[in-house]
Legacy VTK file of the C-alpha trace (Angstrom):
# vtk DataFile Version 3.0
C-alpha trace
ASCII
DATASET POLYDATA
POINTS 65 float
79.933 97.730 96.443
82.643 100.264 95.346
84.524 99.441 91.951
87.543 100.539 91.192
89.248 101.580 87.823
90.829 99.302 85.923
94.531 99.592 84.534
95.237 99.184 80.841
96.425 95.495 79.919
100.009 95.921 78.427
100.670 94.375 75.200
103.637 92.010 74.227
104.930 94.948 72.543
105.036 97.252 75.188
106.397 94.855 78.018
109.492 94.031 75.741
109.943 98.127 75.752
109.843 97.657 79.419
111.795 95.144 80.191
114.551 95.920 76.984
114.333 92.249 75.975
112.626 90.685 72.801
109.485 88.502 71.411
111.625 85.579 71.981
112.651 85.928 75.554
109.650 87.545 76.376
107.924 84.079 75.733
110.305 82.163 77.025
110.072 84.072 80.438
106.304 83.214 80.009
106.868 79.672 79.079
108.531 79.239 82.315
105.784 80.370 84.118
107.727 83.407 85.379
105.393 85.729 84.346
101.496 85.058 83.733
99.551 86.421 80.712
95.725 86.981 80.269
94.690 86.073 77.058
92.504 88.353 74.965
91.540 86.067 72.317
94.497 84.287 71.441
96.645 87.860 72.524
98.645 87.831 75.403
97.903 90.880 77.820
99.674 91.706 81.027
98.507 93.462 84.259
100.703 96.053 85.203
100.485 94.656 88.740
101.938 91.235 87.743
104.879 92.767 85.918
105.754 94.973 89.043
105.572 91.522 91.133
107.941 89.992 88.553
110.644 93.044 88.210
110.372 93.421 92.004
111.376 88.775 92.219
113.705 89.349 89.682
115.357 91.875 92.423
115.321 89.724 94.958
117.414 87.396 92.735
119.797 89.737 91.868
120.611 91.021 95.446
121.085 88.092 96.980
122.526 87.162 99.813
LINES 1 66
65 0 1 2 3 4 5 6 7 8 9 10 11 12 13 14 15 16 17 18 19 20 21 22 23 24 25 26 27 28 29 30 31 32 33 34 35 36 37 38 39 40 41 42 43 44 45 46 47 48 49 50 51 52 53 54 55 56 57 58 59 60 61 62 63 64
């Protein structure tokens, strides 16, 4: 069986420097289920994957039609 590496887990911290938005709407994007946290403990983490899957909807969104 071959394993692969594992990416770092991004913090809240570090996705709100991402994605130039705050604590608040950072949760509130989470609260809609728009973007799905692992929890370490109680601490939210993020796969870098499923932010790239978000940015890349929120895209779609914007381009339209």
């Amino acid at each position: 069986m071959e394993r692969t590496a594992l990416e770092p887990l991004l913090t809240v911290a570090s996705v709100c420097g991402l994605l130039d938005v705050s604590r608040q709407t950072l949760y509130r994007i989470i609260n809609d289920g728009q973007l799905v946290p692992i929890r370490v403990g109680r601490s939210p983490r993020f796969e870098q994957n499923e932010l790239r899957r978000y940015i890349d909807r929120r895209r779609g969104e914007v381009a339209g039609p």
